[in-house]
TORVEX-694009 format. One record per residue: residue in one letter; x, y, z of N, C-alpha, C in turn. Coordinates in steps of 0.05 Angstrom, whole numbers, padded with zeros to 5 digits, always signed. Layout:
N
aXYZXYZXYZ ...
REM end
This chain:
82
x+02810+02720+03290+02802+02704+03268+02773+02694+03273 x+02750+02705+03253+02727+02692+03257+02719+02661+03236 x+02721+02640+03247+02708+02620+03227+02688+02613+03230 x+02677+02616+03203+02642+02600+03209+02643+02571+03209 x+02627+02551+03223+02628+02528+03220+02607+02525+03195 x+02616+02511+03172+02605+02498+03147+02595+02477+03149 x+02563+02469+03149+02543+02454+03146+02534+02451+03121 x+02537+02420+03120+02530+02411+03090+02524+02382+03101 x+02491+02377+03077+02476+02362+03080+02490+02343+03050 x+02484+02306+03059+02497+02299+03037+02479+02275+03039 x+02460+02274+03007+02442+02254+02999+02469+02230+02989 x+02461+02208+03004+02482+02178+02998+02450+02158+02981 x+02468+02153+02962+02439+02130+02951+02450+02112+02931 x+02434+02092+02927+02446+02070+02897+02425+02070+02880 x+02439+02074+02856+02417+02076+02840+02398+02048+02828 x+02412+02027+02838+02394+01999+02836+02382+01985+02868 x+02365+01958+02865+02360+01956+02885+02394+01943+02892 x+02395+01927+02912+02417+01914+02929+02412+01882+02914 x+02391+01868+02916+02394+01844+02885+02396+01849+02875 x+02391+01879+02847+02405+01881+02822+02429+01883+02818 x+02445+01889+02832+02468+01909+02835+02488+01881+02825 x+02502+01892+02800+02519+01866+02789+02547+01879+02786 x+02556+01913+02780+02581+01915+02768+02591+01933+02797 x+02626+01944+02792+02634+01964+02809+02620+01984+02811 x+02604+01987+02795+02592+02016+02798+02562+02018+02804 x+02553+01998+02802+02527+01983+02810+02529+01988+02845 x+02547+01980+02855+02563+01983+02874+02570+02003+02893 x+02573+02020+02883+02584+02053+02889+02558+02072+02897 x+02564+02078+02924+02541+02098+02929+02547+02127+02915 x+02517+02129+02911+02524+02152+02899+02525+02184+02917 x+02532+02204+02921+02535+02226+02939+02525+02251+02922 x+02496+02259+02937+02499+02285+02918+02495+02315+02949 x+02503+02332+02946+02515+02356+02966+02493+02377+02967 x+02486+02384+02988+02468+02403+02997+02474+02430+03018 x+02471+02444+03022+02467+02468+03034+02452+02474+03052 x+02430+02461+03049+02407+02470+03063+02388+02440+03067 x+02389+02433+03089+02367+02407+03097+02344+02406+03081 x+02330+02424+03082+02308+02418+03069+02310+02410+03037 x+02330+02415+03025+02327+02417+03002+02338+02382+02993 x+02364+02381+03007+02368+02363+03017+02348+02333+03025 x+02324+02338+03039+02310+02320+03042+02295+02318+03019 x+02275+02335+03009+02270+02337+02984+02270+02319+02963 x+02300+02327+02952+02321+02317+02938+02314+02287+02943 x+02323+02272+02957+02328+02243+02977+02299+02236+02963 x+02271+02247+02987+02241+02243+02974+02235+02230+02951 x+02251+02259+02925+02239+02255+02903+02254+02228+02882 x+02286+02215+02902+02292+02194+02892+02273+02173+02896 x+02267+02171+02918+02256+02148+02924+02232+02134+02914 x+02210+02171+02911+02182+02166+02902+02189+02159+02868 x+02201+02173+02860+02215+02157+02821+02226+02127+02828 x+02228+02120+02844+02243+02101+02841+02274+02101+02825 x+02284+02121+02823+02322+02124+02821+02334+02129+02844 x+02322+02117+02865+02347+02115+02882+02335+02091+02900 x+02355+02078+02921+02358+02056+02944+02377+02058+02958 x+02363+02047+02986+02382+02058+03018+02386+02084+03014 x+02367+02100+03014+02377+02122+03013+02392+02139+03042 x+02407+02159+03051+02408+02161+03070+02421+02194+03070 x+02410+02209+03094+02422+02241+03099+02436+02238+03125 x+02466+02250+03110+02480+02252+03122+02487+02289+03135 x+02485+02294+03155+02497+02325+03168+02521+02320+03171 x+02538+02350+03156+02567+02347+03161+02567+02374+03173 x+02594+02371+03195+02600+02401+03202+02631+02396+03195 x+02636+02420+03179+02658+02423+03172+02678+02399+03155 x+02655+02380+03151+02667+02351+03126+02661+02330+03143 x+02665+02335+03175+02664+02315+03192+02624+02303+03193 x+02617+02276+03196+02595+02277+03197+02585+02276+03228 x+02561+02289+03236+02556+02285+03250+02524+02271+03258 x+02507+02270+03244+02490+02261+03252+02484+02242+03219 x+02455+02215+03223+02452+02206+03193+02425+02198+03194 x+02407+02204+03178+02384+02181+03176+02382+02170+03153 x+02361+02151+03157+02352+02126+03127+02323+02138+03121 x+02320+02134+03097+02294+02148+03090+02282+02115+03077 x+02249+02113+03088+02238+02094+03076+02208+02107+03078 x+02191+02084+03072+02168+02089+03057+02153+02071+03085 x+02129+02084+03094+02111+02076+03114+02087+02085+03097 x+02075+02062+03098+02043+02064+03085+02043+02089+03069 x+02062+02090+03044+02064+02105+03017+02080+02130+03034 x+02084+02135+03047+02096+02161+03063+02125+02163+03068 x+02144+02179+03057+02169+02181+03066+02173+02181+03092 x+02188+02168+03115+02189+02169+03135+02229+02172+03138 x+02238+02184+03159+02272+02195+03161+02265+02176+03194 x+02280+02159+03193+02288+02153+03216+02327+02146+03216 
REM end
């Protein structure tokens, strides 16, 4: 039996800041699914620089399980992943 181990990248974000945030769903992070890291970070990037997204954060899953996470913020106008 050969299994591949399945890697999937998963953008977590809110779409308000953390003082706006008034209802359940205001509330609710949002999850969107990736394939490929880079696209993945990207993705995350181009919330942040629009301003539709907050706390953003990439999550690596192997096989659903996560294993690694960073926070994405802004250093002197610059996306920074720590």
């Amino acid at each position: 039996m050969n299994s591949k181990l399945t890697v999937e990248w998963q953008v977590g974000y809110y779409r308000l800041p953390e003082n706006e945030r008034q209802t359940v769903q205001d509330h609710t992070v949002q999850l969107d699914f990736y394939d490929v890291e880079s696209d993945a970070q990207e993705a995350a990037e181009k919330l942040l620089s629009e301003g539709k997204g907050y706390n953003i954060g990439l999550t690596e899953t192997h096989a659903g399980d996560p294993v690694d996470s960073w926070k994405l913020r802004l250093i002197d106008g610059e996306p920074d992943w720590v």
